[in-house]
C-alpha positions as CSV (number, residue, x, y, z in Angstrom):
1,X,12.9,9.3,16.6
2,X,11.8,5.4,16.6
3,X,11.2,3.8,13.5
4,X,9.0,0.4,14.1
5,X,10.5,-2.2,11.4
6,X,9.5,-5.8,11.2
7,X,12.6,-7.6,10.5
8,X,15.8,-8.7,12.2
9,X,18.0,-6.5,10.1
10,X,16.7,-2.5,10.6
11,X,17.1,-2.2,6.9
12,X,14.7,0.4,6.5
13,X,16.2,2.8,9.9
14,X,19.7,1.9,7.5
15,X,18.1,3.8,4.7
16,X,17.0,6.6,6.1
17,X,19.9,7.1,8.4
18,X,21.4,7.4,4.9
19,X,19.7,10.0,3.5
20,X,19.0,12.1,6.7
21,X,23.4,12.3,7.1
22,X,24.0,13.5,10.5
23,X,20.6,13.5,11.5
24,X,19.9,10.0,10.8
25,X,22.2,9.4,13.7
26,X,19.2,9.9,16.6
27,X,17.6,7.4,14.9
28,X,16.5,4.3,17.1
29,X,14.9,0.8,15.9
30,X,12.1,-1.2,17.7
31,X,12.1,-4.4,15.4
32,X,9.8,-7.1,15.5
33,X,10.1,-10.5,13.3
34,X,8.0,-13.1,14.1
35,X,5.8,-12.9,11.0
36,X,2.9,-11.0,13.0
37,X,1.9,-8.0,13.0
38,X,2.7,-5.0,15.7
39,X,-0.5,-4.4,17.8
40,X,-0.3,-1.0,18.9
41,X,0.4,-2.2,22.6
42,X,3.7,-3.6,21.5
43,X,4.8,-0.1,20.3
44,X,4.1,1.7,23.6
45,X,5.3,-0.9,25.9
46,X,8.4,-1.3,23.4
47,X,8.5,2.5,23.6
48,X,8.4,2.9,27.3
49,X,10.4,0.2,28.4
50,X,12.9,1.4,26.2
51,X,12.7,5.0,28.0
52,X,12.8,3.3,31.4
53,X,15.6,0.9,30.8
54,X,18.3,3.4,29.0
55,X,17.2,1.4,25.3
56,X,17.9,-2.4,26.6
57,X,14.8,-3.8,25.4
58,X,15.0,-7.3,24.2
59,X,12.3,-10.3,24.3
60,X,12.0,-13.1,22.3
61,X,9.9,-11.4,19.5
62,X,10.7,-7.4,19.9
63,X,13.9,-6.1,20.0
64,X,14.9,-2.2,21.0
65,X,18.0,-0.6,18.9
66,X,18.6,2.5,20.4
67,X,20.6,5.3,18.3
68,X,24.4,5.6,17.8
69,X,26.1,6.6,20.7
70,X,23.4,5.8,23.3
C-alpha cells in the first residue's frame, strides 16, 4: 500500500502503521514537500519508478519510502 503524504516526515504513514499493528508494516511512503501540490503525474511516475528501481526513488522534491524490510 502507498500512502502519498506531503511532508518530509511520513507522519501520517507513522499513524496508521500504528493502528494497523502488523499490517501497517507493508506500508510504503511517496512524500512530497515543496509546498505544491501532487499532480496526479507525480503519483504514477513516483509509483512506477518506485516498482522499477526496487523503492529507490528520490529527486529533489519527491521522495519514495518503501516499507520495513524492503
Amino acid at each position: 500500500m502507498l500512502v502519498v503524504e506531503m511532508n518530509a516526515s511520513g507522519q501520517f504513514r507513522g499513524l496508521v502503521q500504528k493502528e494497523l499493528g502488523q499490517y501497517g508494516e507493508k506500508l510504503s511512503s511517496l512524500l512530497k514537500y515543496n509546498g505544491n501540490p501532487f499532480e496526479p503525474g507525480d503519483i504514477v511516475e513516483g509509483f512506477e519508478e518506485a516498482l522499477l528501481n526496487g523503492g529507490n526513488v528520490s529527486g529533489p522534491e519527491t521522495t519514495f519510502v518503501p516499507a520495513a524490510g524492503d
